[in-house]
C-alpha positions in Angstrom: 69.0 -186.9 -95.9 72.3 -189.0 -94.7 74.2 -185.6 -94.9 71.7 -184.3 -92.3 71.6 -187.4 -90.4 75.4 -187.4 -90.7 75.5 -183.7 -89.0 73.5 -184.0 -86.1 75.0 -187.3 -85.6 78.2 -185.4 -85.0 76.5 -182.6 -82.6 73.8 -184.6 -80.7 73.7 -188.1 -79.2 70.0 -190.1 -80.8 68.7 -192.5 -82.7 67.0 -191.8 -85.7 64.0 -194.3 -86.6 61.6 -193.9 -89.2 58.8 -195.7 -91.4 55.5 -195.8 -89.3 53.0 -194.1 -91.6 50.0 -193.0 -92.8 49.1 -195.8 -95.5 49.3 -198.3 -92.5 46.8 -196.8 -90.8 44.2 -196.5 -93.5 45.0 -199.9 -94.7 43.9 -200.6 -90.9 40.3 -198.4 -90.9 40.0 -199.7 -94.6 40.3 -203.5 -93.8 38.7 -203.4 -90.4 35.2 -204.0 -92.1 36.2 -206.8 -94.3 38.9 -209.0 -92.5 38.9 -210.3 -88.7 40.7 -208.7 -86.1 43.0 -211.3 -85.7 44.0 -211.3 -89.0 44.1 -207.8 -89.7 46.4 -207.5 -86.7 49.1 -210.8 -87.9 49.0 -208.6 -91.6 49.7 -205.3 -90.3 52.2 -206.6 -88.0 53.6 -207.8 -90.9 53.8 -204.9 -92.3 54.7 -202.6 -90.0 58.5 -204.5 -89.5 58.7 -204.0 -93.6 58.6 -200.4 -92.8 60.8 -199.8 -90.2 63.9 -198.6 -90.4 66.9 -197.9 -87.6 68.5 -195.8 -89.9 71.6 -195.3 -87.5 72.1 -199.5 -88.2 71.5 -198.6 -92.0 74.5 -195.6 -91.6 76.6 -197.0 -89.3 76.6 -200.3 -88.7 74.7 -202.8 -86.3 77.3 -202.8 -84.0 78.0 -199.4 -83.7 73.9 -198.9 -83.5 73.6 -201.2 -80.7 76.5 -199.6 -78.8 74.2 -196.1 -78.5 74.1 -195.1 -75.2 70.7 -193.3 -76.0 68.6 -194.5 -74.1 64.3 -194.0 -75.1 
């Protein structure tokens, strides 16, 4: 994947983020019944920022990630 990344990189001016998924959201239908909202929210939360990843930061630097002119 970094060879890709690496390519388009060189060609196009983005960010590349990844890591929101599928198992987060059925944990979330899953848990709803048993857990209250509030905590079901703090835990996913939680989860969510273990799952993210700026993968430009990861490549290149954080530095050089932050200095992206992309802008969202």
């Amino acid at each position: 994947m970094s060879i890709f990344i690496r390519f388009l990189s060189q060609e196009y001016s983005f960010r590349h983020l990844t890591g929101i998924n599928l198992p987060l959201l059925i944990e979330a239908l899953i848990s709803r019944q048993f857990v209250p909202i509030g905590d079901l929210t703090s835990t996913l939360m939680q989860n969510a920022a273990s799952t993210f990843i700026d993968v430009d930061e990861m490549m290149y630097g954080k530095q050089e990630a932050d200095d992206s002119t992309v802008g969202f």
